[in-house]
N, C-alpha and C positions, 0 to 999 in steps of 0.2 A: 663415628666421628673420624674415625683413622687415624689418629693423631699418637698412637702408640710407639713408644720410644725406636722400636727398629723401622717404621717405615718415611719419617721422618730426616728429610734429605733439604740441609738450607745451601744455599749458594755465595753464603759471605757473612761473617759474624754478624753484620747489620740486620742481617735480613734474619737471625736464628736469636737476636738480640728482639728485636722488632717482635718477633713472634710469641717469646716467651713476655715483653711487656705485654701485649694483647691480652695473652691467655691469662694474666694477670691481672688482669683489668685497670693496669697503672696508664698516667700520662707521661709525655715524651721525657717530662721532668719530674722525678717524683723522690721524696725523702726515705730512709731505711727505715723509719717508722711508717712509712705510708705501704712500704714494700710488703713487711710485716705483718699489718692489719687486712690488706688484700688477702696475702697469701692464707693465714688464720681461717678469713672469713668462706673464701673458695671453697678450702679441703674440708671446711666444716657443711658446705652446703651441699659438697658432691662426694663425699663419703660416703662408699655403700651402705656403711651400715643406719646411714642417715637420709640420703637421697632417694625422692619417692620417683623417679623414672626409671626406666629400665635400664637391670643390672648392667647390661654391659656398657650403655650410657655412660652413666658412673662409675663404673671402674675405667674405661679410657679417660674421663675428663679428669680424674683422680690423680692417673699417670702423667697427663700434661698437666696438670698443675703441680705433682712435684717436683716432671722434669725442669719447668719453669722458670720455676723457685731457683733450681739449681742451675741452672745457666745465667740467669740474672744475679746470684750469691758468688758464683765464679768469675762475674763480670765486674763487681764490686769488689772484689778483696783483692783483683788483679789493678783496677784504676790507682793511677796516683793522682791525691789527690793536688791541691798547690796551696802552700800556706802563705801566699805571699800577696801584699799588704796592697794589692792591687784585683787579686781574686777574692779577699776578704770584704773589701770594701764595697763589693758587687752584691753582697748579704745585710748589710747592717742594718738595724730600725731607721724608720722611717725620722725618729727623734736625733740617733748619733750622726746621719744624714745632714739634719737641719745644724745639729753643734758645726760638725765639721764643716760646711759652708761658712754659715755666719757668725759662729762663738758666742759667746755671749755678749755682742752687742745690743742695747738697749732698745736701738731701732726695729734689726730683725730677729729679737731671739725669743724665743718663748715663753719668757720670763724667769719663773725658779724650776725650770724643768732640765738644767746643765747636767748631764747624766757622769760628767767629770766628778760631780761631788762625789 
């Protein structure tokens, strides 16, 4: 595979960011439980002492999956992120969406679904 910690040469955190989601098998946007459950399920599929292909196989992919982990876990504790009421509100349910637009007016509201209560 080559992919062995010393031979491994990126040209810009994107591109060594990029790589280790790959090897992760995450998407371009993915939660620290999704990171999590990737990473779990990898080291458990390519763990030598579990992996039926040949040993050096798995032990390289072993090595990129936990240098991975670790580029992606230093890239995460390094992000800041933003608590403010404009980045928050790019997340909310689909129900505090519809309060927040229409409140509880009679016309467009949900009815007894006011998540205010």
């Amino acid at each position: 595979m080559g992919n062995s910690k010393s031979s491994i040469v990126f040209k810009s955190t994107f591109e060594k960011i990029t790589w280790a989601r790959q090897i992760l098998e995450l998407p371009e946007s993915a939660t620290k439980q999704q990171i999590i459950e990737n990473f779990r399920s990898l080291i458990t599929k390519w763990h030598p002492d579990k992996c039926r292909k040949k040993e050096k196989i798995c032990h390289e992919m072993t090595e990129a999956i936990i240098l991975a982990n670790k580029i992606i876990s230093d890239y995460c504790t390094q992000y800041e992120f933003s608590f403010s009421k404009e980045e928050i509100k790019k997340y909310i349910s689909k129900e505090e969406w519809w309060v927040d637009k229409f409140g509880t007016d009679p016309i467009w509201s949900k009815g007894d679904s006011d998540i205010r209560k």
